[in-house]
C-alpha positions in Angstrom: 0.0 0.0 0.0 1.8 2.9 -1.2 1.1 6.6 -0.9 0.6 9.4 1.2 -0.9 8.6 4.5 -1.2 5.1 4.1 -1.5 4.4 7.4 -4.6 7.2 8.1 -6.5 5.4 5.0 -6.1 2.0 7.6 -6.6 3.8 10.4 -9.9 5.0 8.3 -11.0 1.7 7.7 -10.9 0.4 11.0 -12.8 3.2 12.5 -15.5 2.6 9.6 -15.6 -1.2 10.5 -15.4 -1.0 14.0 -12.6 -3.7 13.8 -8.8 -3.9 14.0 -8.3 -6.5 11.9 -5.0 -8.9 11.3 -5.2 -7.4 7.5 -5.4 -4.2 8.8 -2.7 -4.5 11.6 0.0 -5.9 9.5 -0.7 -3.0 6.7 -0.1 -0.6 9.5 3.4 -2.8 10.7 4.0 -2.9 7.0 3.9 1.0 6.2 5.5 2.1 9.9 8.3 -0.7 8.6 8.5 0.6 4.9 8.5 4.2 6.1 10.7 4.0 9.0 9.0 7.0 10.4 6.0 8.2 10.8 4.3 11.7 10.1 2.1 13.7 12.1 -1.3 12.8 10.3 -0.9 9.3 10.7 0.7 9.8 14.2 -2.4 11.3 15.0 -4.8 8.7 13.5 -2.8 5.7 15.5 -3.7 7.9 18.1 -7.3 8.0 17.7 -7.6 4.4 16.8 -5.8 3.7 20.4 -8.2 6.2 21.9 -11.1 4.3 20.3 -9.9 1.0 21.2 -9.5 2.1 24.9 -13.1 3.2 25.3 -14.5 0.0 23.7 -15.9 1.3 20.1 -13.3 -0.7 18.3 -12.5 -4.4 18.7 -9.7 -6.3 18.0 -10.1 -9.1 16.1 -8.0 -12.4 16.8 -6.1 -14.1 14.1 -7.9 -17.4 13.4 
């Protein structure tokens, strides 16, 4: 997944599925690996998704 803000367009997806899925985890390990940094819009989605997670509107999904 190339592009600009990759990992807010994950983040994104989560959010709109209410699930952090394996797909969707290791395409935010992947990008944070590939980029070897990360920028402040996609520091601050990370951040939200946490957020979101911590207050029980997004679940994790186990890998099966």
């Amino acid at each position: 997944m190339q592009g600009m803000h990759s990992i807010r367009t994950l983040v994104e997806k989560a959010l709109y599925i209410k699930e952090l899925t394996p797909d969707i985890e290791n395409g935010i390990n992947s990008e944070l690996t590939r980029l070897g940094y990360i920028d402040d819009v996609d520091f601050e989605a990370l951040e939200l998704l946490m957020a979101e997670m911590d207050a029980g509107r997004i679940k994790l999904v186990p890998r099966t």
